[in-house]
C-alpha positions in Angstrom: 119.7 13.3 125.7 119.1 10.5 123.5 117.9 11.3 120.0 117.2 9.6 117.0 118.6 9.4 113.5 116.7 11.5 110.7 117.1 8.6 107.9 114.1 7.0 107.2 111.6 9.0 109.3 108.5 10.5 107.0 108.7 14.2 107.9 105.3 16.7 107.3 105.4 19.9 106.3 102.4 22.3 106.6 103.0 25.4 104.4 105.1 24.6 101.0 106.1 28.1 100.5 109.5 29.6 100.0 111.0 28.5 103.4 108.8 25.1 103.6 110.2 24.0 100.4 114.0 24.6 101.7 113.1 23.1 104.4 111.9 19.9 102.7 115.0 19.7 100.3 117.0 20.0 103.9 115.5 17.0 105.0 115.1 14.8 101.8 118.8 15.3 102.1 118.7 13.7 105.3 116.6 10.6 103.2 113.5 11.6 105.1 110.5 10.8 103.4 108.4 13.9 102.6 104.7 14.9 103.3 102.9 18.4 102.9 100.1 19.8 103.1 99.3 23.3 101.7 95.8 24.4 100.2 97.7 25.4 96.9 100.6 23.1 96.8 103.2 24.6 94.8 104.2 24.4 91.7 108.1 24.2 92.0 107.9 21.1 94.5 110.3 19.0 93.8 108.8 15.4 92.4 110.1 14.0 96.0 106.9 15.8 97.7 104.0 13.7 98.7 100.9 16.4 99.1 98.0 14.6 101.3 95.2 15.2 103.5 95.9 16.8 107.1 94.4 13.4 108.5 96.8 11.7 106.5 100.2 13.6 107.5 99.4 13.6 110.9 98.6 10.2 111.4 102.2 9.3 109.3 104.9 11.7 110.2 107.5 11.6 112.3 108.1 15.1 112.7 105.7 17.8 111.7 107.3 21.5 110.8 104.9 24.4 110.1 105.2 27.4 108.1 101.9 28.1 107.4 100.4 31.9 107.8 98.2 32.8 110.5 94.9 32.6 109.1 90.9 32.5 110.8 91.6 28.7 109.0 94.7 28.1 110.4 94.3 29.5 114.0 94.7 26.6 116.5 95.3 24.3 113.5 97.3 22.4 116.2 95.1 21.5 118.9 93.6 18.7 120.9 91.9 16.7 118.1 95.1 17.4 115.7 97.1 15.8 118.7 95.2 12.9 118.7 95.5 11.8 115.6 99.3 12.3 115.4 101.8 9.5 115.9 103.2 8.8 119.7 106.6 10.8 120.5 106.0 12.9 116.9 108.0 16.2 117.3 106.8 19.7 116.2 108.6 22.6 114.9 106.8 25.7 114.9 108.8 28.6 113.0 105.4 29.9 111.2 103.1 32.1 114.0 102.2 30.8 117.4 98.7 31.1 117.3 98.9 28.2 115.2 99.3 26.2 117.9 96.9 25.6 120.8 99.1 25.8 123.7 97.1 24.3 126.1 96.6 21.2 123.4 100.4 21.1 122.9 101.2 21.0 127.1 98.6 18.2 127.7 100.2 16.3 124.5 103.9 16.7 126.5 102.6 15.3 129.7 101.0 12.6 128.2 103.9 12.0 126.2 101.8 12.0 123.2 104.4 14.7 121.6 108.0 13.8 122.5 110.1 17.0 121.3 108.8 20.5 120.8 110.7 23.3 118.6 109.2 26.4 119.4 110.1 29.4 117.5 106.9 31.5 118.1 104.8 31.5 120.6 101.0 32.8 121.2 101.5 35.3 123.3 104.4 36.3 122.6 104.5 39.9 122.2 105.1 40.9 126.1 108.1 38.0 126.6 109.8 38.0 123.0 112.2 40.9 122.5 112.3 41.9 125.7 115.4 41.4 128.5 113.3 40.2 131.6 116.4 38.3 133.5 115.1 41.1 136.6 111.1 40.3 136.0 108.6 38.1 136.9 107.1 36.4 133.7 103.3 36.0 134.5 102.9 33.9 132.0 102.2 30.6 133.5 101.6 28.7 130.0 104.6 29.6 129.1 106.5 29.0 132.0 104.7 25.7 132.2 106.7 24.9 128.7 110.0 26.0 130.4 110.0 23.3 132.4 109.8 20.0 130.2 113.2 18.8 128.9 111.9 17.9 125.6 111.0 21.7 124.7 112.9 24.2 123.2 111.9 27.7 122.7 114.3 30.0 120.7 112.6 33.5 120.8 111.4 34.2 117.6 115.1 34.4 116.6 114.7 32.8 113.0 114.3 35.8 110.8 116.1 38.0 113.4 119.0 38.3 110.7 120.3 41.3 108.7 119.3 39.5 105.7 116.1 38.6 106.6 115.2 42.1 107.8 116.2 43.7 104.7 113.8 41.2 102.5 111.3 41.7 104.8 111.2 45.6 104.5 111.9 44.9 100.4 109.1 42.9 100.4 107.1 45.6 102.4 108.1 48.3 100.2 107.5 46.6 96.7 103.7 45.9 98.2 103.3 49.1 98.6 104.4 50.2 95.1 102.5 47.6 93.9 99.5 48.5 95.9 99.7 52.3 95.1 100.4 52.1 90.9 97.7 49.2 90.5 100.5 46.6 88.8 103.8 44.5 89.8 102.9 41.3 92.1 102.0 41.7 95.8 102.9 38.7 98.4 99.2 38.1 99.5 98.3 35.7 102.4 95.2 32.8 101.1 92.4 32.6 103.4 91.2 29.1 102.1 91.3 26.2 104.7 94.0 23.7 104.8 92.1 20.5 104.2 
């Protein structure tokens, strides 16, 4: 149960969107140092925001928090050789999409001890378990199970945007891409599809 102050600690954030921009004036708060990455960095980052390579954040933070998209570029961003390069005991947070994350990659980095905490929010395959009351089931999925087990791991059900609040933006959102869509003008949300680099 023993944790670790946040002060000091250089915490990367992949994906410098609405939420990954909250989330770094959460922890610059905290007097974290701040890394990102984000193939268009944004241009209401606060000054505080370092933007570097992937190489570079991985091999320097502390903790590592993604809200990136799922994209063909950012499928499995996390993986073996993105593991390697990170620092010993570095804790992820995943609240973007699971498929960002190689599962496999992430277990073998847990029993190495390679990754020392894991936030899990999402979840690859997560469709058949999230949502779903399966207290009288068996859950076949042995990946998953296998992250049940370690101490370090918490998974909390793709439960972050399970809010009224964040429901009603999301269907705003849906409906004013639509209207945009349909009358040719207004701004649609679009997803990039260039690589994080």
């Amino acid at each position: 149960m023993l944790g670790f102050d946040l002060h000091g600690k250089t915490v990367g954030i992949i994906g410098t969107g609405q939420i990954g921009l909250i989330f770094a004036d959460i922890m610059h708060g905290f007097g974290c140092r701040i890394m990102a990455n984000d193939p268009f960095p944004n241009p209401d980052a606060n000054a505080f925001i370092e933007y570097v390579p992937l190489a570079t954040l991985f091999s320097s933070a502390d903790i590592i928090s993604l809200h990136c998209p799922l994209t063909p570029e950012t499928h499995h961003l996390i993986d073996a050789n993105a593991i390697n390069q990170m620092k010993d005991g570095v804790m992820i947070i995943n609240t973007g999409r699971g498929r960002v994350v190689d599962t496999q990659a992430v277990i073998a980095g847990l029993k190495s001890g390679k990754i020392g905490r894991l936030g899990l929010d999402v979840y690859e395959e997560e469709e058949q378990l999230f949502f779903e009351d399966l207290s009288q089931g068996v859950i076949d999925d042995d990946q998953f199970m296998r992250l049940t087990t370690f101490h370090n791991v918490l998974i909390t059900g793709h439960q972050a945007f399970f809010t009224t609040e964040a429901l009603t933006n999301i269907a705003e959102t849906t409906l004013a891409n639509i209207d945009a869509f349909e009358s040719g003008s207004g701004t649609m949300h679009r997803v990039a599809n260039a690589k994080l680099d």
